[in-house]
Steps between C-alpha positions, in 0.01 A plus 500: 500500500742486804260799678140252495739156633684696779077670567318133449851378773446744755130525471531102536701521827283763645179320453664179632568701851201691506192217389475337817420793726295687247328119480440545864368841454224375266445259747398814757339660206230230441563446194456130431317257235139447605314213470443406123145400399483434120224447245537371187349620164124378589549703853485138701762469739815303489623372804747282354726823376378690884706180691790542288546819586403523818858404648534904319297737718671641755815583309585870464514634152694843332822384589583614121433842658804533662709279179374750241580818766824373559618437168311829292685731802821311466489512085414900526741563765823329298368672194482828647861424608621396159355837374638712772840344436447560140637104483431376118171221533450317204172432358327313214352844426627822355346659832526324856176677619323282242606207553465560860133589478424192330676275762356676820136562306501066457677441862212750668195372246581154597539621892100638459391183375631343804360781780154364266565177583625552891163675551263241313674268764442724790137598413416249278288657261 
């Protein structure tokens, strides 16, 4: 348990230095919100949802690149260190590997559902 705080700690303090330039750097990359222009479920439009959200376009999106980079490196590297150490990790399972594959499998699933959702707001398709 002590090995995925100290990860999810340093992984925190690392992101919280490094967001703002790689921010900027998605700034130089183009990668910003376009202009929404929804429909409804009879395909008319609705402006009323376009104004609320128009205050949106223009702000760059995959920052949760760099948050689920950070903190999948940082998790591997510690456990890789744990293993080379031969420290004792405790785990809810008879075997760390599985448990391990279950957490990273949700942590990166969840991670594609959100590149999905960066580029529906990029391309808005």
């Amino acid at each position: 348990m002590s090995v995925y705080l100290f990860a999810t700690f340093a992984s925190f303090l690392l992101n919280f230095f490094l967001i703002v330039p790689f921010i900027d750097f998605l700034y130089r990359l183009k990668l910003q919100r376009a202009v929404q222009k929804t429909r409804d479920a009879f395909d008319r439009p609705t402006p009323i949802f376009d104004k609320y959200h128009s205050h949106k376009s223009g702000t760059p999106v995959g920052g949760g690149i760099l948050i689920v980079g950070m903190t999948v490196l940082l998790f591997l590297f510690f456990l890789s260190l744990y293993i080379f150490f031969n420290l004792p990790v405790q785990a809810n399972y008879p075997n760390i590997f599985s448990e391990l594959k279950i957490i990273l499998f949700a942590f990166v699933g969840f991670a594609c559902l959100g590149v999905y959702d960066d580029l529906t707001k990029i391309f808005f398709w």
